[in-house]
C-alpha positions as a Markdown table, in Angstrom:
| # | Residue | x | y | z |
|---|---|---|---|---|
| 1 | Unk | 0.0 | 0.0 | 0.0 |
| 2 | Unk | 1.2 | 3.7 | -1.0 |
| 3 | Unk | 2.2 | 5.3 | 2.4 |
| 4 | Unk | 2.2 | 9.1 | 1.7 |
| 5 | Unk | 0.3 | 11.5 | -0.4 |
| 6 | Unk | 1.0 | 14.6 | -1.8 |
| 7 | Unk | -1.6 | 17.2 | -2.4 |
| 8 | Unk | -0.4 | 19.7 | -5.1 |
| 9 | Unk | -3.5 | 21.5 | -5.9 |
| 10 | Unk | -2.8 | 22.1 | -9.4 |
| 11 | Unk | -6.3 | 21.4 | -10.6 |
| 12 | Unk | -9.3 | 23.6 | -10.0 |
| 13 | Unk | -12.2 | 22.9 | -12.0 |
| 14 | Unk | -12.7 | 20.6 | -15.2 |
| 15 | Unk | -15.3 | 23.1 | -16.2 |
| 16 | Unk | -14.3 | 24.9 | -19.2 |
| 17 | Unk | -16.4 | 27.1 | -21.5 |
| 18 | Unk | -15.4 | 27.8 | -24.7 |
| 19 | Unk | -16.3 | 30.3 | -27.7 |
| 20 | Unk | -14.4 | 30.9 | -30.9 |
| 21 | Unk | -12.9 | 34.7 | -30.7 |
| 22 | Unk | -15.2 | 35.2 | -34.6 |
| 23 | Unk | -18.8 | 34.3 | -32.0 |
| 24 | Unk | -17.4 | 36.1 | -29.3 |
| 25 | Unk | -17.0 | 39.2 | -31.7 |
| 26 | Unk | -20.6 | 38.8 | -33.0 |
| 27 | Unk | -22.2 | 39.0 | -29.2 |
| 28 | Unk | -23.4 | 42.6 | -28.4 |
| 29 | Unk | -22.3 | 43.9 | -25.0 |
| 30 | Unk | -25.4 | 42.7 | -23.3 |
| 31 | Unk | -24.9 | 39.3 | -24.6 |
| 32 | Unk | -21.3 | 39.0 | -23.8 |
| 33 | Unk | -22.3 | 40.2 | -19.9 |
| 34 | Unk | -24.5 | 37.6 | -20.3 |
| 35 | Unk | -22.7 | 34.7 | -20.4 |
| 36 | Unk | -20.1 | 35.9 | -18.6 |
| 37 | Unk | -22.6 | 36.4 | -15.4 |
| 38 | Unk | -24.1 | 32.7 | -16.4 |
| 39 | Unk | -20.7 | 31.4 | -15.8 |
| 40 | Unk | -19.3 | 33.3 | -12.7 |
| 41 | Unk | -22.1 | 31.0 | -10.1 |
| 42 | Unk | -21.2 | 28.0 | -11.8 |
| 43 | Unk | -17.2 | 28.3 | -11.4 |
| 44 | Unk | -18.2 | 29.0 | -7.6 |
| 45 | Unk | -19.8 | 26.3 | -7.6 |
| 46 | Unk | -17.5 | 23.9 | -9.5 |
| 47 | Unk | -14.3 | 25.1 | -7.5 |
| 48 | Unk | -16.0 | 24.4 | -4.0 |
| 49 | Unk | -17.2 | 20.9 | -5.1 |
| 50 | Unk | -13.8 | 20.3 | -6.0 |
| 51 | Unk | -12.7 | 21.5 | -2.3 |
| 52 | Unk | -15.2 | 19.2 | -0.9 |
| 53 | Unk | -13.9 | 16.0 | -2.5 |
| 54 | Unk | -10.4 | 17.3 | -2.0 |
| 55 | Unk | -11.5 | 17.2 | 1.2 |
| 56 | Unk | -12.9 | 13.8 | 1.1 |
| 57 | Unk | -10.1 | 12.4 | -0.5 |
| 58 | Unk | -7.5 | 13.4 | 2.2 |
| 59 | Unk | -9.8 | 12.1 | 4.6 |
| 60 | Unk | -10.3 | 9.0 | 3.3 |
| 61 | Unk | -6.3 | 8.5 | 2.6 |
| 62 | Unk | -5.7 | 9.2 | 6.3 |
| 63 | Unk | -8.3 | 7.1 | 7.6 |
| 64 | Unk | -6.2 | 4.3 | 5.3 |
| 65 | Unk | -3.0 | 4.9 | 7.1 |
| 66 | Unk | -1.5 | 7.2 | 4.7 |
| 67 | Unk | 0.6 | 10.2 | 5.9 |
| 68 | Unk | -0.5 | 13.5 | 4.1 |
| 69 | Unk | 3.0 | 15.4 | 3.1 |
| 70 | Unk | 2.7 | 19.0 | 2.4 |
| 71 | Unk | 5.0 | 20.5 | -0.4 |
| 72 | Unk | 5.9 | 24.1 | 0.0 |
| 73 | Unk | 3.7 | 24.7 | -3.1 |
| 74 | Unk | 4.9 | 28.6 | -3.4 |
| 75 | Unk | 8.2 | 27.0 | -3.4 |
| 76 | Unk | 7.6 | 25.0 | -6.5 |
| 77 | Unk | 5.6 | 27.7 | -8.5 |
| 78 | Unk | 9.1 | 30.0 | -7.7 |
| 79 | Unk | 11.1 | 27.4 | -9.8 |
| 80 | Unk | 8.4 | 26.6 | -12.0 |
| 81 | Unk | 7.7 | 30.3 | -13.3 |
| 82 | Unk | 11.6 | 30.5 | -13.9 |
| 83 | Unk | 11.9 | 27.7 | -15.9 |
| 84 | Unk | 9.1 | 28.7 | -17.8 |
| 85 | Unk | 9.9 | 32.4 | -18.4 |
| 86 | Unk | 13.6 | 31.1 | -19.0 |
| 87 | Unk | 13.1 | 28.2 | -21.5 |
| 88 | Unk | 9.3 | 28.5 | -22.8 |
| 89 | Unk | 8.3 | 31.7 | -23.0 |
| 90 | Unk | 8.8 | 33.5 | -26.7 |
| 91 | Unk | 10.3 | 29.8 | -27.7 |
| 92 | Unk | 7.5 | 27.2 | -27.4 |
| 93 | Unk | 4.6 | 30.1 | -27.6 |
| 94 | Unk | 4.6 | 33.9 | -28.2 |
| 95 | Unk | 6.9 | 36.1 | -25.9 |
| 96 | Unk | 5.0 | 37.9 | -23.3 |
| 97 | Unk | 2.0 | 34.9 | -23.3 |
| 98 | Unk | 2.7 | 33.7 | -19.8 |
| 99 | Unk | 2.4 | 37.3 | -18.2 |
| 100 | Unk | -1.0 | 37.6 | -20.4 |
| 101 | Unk | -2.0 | 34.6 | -18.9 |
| 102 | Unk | -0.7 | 35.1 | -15.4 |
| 103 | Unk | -3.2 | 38.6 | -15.9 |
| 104 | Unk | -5.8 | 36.8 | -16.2 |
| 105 | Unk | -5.9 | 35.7 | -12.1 |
């Protein structure tokens, strides 16, 4: 049996909503508020479902004798952002796209 667990928390929510950028262009402003609105309650409620079986999960593990290790997670996004910026970023995609992204938060 597997006697430790780490928990990295590197994934949210499997819900995903998609539109092409040519719809998203055809939306008026109202439309566009929209479904932006629509989908604000539903992350919510997707991320703290996924914190709930997180939750579960750990519990369960524990009650099976497993010892729960905690990674210093800031630690690890530190090195990982470095690499990324260092190696990746303007060579694997466009310059400047992980700060665009890292915006986004």
């Amino acid at each position: 049996m597997q006697k430790y667990v780490s928990p990295i928390d590197y994934v949210r929510s499997g819900l995903v909503v998609h539109v092409s950028q040519s719809t998203w262009n055809k939306l008026s402003d109202k439309e566009r508020k929209a479904l932006l609105d629509a989908v604000e309650p539903t992350d919510k409620y997707a991320s703290g479902r996924n914190d709930e079986q997180v939750a579960l999960a750990i519990k369960r593990v524990q009650e099976e004798g497993m010892i729960i290790l905690k990674p210093d997670i800031k630690a690890f996004e530190r090195t990982a952002e470095a690499i990324v910026k260092e190696k990746l970023d303007g060579d694997l995609w466009p310059a400047g796209l992980y700060e665009k992204i890292r915006a986004m938060d």
